[in-house]
C-alpha positions as CSV (number, residue, x, y, z in Angstrom):
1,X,-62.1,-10.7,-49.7
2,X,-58.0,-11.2,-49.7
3,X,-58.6,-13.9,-47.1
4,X,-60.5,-15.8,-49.7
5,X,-58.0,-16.1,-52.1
6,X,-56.2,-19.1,-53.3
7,X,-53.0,-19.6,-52.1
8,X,-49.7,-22.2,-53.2
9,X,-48.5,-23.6,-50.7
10,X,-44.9,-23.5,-51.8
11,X,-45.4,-19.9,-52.1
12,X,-46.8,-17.2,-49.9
13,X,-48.4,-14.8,-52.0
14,X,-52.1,-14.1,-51.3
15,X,-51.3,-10.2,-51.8
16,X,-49.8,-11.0,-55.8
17,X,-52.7,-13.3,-56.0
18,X,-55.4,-10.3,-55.8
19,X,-52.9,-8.7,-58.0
20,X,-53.2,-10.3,-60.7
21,X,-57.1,-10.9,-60.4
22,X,-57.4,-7.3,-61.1
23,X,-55.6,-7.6,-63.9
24,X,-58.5,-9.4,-65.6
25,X,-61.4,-7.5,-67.5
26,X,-64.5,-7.1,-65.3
27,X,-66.3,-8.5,-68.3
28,X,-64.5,-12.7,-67.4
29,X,-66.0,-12.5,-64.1
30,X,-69.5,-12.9,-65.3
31,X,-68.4,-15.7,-67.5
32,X,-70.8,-19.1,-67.6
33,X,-68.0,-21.8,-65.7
34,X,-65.9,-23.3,-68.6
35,X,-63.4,-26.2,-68.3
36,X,-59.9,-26.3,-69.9
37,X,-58.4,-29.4,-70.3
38,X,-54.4,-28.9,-70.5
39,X,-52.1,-31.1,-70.8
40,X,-48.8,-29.5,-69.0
41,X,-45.1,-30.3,-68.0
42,X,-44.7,-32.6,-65.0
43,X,-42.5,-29.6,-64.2
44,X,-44.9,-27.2,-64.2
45,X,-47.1,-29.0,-61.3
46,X,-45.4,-27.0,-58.5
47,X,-46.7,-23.7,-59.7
48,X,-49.7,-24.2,-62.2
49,X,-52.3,-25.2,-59.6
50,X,-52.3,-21.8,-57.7
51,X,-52.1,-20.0,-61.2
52,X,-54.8,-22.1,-62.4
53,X,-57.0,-21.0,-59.1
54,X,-56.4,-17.2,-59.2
55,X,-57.9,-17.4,-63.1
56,X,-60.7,-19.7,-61.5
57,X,-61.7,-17.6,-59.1
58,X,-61.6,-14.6,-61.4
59,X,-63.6,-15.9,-64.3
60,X,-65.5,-19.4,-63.7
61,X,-63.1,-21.3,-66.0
62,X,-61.9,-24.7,-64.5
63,X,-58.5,-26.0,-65.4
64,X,-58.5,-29.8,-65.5
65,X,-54.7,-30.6,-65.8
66,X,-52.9,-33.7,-66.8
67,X,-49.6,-33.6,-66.0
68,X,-46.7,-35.9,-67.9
69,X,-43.5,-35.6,-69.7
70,X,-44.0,-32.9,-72.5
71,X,-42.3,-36.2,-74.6
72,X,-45.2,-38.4,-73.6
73,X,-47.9,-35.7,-74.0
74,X,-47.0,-34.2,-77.4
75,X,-46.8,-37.8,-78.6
76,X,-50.3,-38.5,-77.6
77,X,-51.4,-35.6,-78.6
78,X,-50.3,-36.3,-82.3
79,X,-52.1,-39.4,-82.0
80,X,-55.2,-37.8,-81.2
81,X,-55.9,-37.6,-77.6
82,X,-58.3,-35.0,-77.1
83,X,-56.9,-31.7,-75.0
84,X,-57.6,-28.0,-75.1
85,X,-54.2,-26.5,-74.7
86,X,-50.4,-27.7,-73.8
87,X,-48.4,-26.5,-71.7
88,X,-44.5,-27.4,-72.4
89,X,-41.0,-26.1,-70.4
90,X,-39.9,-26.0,-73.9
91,X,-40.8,-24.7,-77.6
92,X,-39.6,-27.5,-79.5
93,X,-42.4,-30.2,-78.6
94,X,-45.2,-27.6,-79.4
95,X,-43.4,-26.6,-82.6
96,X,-43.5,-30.4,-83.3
97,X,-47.9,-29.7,-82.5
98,X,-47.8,-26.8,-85.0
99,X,-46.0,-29.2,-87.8
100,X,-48.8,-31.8,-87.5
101,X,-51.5,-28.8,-88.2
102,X,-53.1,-29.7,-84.7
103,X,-52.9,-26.2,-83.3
104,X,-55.0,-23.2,-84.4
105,X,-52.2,-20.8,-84.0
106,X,-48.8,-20.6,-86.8
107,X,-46.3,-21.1,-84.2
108,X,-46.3,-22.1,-80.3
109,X,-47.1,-19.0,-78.3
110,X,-44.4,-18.1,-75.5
111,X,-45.3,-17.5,-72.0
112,X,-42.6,-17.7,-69.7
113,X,-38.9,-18.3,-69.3
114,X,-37.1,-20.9,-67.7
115,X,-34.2,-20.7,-65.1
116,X,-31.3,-23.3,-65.4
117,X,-30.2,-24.4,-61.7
118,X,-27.2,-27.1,-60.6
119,X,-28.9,-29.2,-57.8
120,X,-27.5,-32.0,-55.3
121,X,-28.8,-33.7,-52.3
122,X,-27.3,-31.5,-49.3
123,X,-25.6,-35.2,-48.0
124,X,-23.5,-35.1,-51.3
125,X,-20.2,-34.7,-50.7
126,X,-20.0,-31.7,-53.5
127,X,-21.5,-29.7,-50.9
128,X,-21.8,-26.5,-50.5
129,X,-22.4,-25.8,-54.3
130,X,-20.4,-23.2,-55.9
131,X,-19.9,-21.8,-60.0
132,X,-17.0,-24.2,-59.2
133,X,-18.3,-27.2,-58.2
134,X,-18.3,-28.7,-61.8
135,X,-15.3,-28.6,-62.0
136,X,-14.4,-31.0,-58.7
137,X,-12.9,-34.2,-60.3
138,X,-15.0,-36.0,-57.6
139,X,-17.8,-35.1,-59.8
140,X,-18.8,-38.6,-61.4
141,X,-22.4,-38.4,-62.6
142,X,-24.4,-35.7,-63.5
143,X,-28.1,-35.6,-64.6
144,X,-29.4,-33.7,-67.6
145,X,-32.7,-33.8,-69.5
146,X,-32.6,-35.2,-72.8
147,X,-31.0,-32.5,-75.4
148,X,-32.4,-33.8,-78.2
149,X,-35.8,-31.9,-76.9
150,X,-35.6,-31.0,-73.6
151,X,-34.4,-27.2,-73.7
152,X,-33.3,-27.1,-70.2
153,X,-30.9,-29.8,-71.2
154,X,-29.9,-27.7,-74.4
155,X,-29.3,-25.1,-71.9
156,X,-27.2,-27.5,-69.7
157,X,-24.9,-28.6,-72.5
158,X,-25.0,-24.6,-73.4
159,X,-23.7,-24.0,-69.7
160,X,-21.3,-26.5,-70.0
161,X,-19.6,-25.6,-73.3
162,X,-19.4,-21.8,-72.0
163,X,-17.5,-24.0,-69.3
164,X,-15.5,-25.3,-71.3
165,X,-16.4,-28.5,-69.0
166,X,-18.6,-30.3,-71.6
167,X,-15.9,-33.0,-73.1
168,X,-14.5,-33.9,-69.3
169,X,-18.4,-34.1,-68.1
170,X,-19.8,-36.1,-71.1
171,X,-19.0,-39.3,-70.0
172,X,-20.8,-39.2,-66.4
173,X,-24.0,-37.6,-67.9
174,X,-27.0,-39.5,-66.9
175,X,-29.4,-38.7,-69.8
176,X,-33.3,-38.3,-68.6
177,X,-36.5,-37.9,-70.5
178,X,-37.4,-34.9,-69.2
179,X,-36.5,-32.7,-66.1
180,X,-38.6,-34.6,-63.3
181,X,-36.8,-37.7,-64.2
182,X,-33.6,-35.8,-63.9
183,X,-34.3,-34.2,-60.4
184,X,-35.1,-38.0,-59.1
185,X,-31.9,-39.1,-60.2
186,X,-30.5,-36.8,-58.1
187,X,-32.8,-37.5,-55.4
188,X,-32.1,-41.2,-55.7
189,X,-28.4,-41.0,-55.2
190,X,-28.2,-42.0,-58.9
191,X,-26.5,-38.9,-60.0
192,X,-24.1,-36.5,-57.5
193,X,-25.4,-33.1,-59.4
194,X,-28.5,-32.4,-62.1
195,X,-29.3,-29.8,-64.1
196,X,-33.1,-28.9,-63.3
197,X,-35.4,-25.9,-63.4
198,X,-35.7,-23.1,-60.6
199,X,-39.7,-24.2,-59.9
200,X,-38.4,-28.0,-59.3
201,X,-35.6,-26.9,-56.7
202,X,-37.7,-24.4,-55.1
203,X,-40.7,-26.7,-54.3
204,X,-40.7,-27.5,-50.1
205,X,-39.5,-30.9,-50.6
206,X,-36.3,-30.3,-52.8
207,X,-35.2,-27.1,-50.6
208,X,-35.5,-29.6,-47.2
209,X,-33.3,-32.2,-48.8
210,X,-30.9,-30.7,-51.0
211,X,-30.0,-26.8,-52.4
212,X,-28.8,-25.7,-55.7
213,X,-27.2,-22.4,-57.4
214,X,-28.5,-20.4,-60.4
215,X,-26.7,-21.1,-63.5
216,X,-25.7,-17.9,-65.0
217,X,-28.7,-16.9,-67.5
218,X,-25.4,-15.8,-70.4
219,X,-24.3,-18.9,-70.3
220,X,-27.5,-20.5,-72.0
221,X,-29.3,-17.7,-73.1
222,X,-33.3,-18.0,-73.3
223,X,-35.5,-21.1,-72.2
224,X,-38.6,-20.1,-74.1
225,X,-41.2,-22.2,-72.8
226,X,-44.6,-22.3,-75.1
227,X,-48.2,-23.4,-75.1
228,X,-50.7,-24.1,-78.2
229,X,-54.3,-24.2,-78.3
230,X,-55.5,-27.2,-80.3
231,X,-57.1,-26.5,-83.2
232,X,-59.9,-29.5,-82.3
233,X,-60.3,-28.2,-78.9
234,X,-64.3,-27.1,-78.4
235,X,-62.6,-24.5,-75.6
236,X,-60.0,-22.5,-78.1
237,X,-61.9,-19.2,-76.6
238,X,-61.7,-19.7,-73.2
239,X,-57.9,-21.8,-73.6
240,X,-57.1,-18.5,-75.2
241,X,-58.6,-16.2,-72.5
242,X,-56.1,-17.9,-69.8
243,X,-52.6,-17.8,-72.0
244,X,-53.6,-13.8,-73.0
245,X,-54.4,-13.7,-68.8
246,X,-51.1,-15.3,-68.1
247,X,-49.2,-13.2,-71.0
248,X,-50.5,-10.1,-69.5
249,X,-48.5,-7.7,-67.6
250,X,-49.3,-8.3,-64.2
251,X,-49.1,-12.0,-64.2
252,X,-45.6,-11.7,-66.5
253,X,-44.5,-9.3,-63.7
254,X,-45.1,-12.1,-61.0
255,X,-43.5,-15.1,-62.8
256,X,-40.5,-14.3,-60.9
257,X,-42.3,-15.6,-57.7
258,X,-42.8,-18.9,-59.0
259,X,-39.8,-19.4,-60.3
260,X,-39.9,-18.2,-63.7
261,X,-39.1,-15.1,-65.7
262,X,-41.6,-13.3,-68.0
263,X,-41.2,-13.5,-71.7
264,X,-40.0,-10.3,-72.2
């Protein structure tokens, strides 16, 4: 019944939901219930719950999610912490998962793409946002995650070079571990402006206090952002069956809704 469907409270879509249930072979709904312990992207917590419930409902499988910075979760995952699949805003950490031999696939498996947005409280004085508002020498602090392996900050330094803003900018970067660090600075008064991803500014909270404006997608070019089965996992099947499930047309064609642009 459609009024039994899960539904995300950030996002009204019980009709996509059903959608995308159908999209799964008959076979998964007779599946014995399975758990899937992920460990995902603080950033993906606004969105992954109500994905996780449509495949739930369709097939038995529980996720059990832990959610963290990709950092923090990669690094305990190369030191052994038991989990059946990650789930990074980025490629580069799971790349790092590949290199250790602790995932049962040659390379991180894509599954969606990110979307680069410039956010601000909506007391800041930089308001209303605008392509121009980087420019404003009233801009004095400006939050980015980490470049070193935080893609969306790759992509903000990206953005900014295509700019040609990077050298004026540098100096009032606020540099943050990943990009739910970066959208408290913001939130905190800390920083006037941050970098952050489309799901973080859409979720209820962040559109009541503040607003933000895409970042043109040509001015960063792709976020890939991957997932790996561990090799260790006693789940790889059923890990498996939800990426091919979120991979597969119907679901790609949805991403959109939750802020997020299918792989292809």
């Amino acid at each position: 019944m459609l009024t039994n469907l899960p539904k995300n409270p950030s996002h009204s879509t019980p009709l996509l939901i059903f959608c995308l249930l159908l999209a799964l072979p008959a076979a998964y709904s007779q599946t014995v219930p399975h758990e899937i312990h992920v460990a995902a992207a603080a950033d993906l917590q606004p969105v992954l719950p109500a994905l996780a419930e449509a495949f739930t409902h369709a097939t038995g499988i529980n996720l059990i999610s832990q959610y963290g910075t990709s950092v923090a979760l990669a690094s305990r995952i190369i030191a052994g912490e038991p989990a059946d699949l990650f789930l990074a805003t980025d490629c580069v950490l799971p790349e790092q998962i590949v290199a250790h031999g602790l995932a049962d696939s040659p390379e991180p498996i894509p599954y969606a793409r990110g979307i680069l947005v410039l956010w601000a409280r909506s007391d800041s004085p930089l308001q209303p946002l605008t392509q121009n508002t980087l420019h404003d020498p009233r801009v004095q602090s400006l939050a980015i995650a980490n470049p070193d392996h935080v893609s969306y900050g790759m992509a903000a330094v990206a953005t900014l070079r295509r700019m040609k803003l990077y050298d004026q900018l540098k100096p009032h970067f606020l540099v943050a571990e990943d990009l739910t660090q970066t959208s408290q600075l913001v939130e905190s008064g800390k920083a006037q402006l941050g970098f952050i991803s489309l799901i973080a500014a859409s979720t209820p909270h962040r559109k009541q206090i503040g607003s933000f404006i895409l970042m043109p997608r040509v001015a960063y070019g792709d976020i890939r952002q991957c997932a790996v089965v561990l090799s260790k996992s006693t789940h790889r099947d059923d890990a498996h069956a939800f990426l091919d499930w979120l991979r597969s047309p119907p679901i790609q064609q949805a991403l959109p809704t939750y802020g997020l642009n299918p792989i292809q």
